[in-house]
C-alpha positions in Angstrom: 15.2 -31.3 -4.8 12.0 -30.9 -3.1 9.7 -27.9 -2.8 9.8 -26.4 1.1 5.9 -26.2 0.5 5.8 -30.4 1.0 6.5 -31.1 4.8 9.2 -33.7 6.3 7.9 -36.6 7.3 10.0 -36.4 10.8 8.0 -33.1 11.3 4.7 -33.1 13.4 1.9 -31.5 11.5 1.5 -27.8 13.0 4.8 -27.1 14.7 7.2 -25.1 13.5 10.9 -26.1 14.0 12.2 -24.6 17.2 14.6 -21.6 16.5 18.0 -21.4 17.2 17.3 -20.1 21.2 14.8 -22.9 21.8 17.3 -25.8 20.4 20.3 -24.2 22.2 18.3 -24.0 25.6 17.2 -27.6 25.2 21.0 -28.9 24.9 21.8 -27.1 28.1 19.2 -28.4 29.9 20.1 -31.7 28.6 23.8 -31.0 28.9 22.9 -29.9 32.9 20.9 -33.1 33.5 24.2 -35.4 32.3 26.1 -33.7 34.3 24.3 -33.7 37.6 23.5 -37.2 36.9 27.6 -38.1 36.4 28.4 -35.7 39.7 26.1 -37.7 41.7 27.4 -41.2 40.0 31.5 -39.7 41.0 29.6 -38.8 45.0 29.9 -35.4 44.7 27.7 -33.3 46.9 28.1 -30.0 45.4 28.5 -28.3 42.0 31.6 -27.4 42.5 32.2 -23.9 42.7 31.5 -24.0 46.3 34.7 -26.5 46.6 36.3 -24.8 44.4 35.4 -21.0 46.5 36.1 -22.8 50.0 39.5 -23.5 49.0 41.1 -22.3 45.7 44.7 -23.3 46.0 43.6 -26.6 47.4 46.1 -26.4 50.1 43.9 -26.5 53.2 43.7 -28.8 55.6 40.7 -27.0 57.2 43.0 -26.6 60.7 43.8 -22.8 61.9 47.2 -21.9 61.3 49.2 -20.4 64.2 51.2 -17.3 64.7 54.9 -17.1 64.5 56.2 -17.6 67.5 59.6 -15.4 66.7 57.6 -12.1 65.3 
């Protein structure tokens, strides 16, 4: 087993390894760049919530609807 005091070869010289925040917000910015990248590839405009907020029930055919003529 070797001593912690001999550093990894994969580690630059002078930099500590980033903490658990620092690797966690790397992945989402990586995870956020794949994503945006495969939304444009699919042609979508948006991110989605604003779809998802213009219309929730994704029933909407963006015309008025008209009053009951009987009532």
């Amino acid at each position: 087993m070797t001593s912690p005091s001999i550093p990894s070869p994969d580690m630059p010289r002078g930099s500590a390894p980033p903490n658990r925040e620092e690797r966690l917000a790397a992945k989402l910015r990586e995870n956020l760049r794949r994503r945006k990248v495969q939304a444009r590839a699919l042609g979508g405009t948006g991110d989605g919530a604003e779809q998802g907020a213009a219309d929730p029930a994704g029933e909407s055919d963006g015309a008025l609807s008209k009053p009951d003529p009987s009532g």
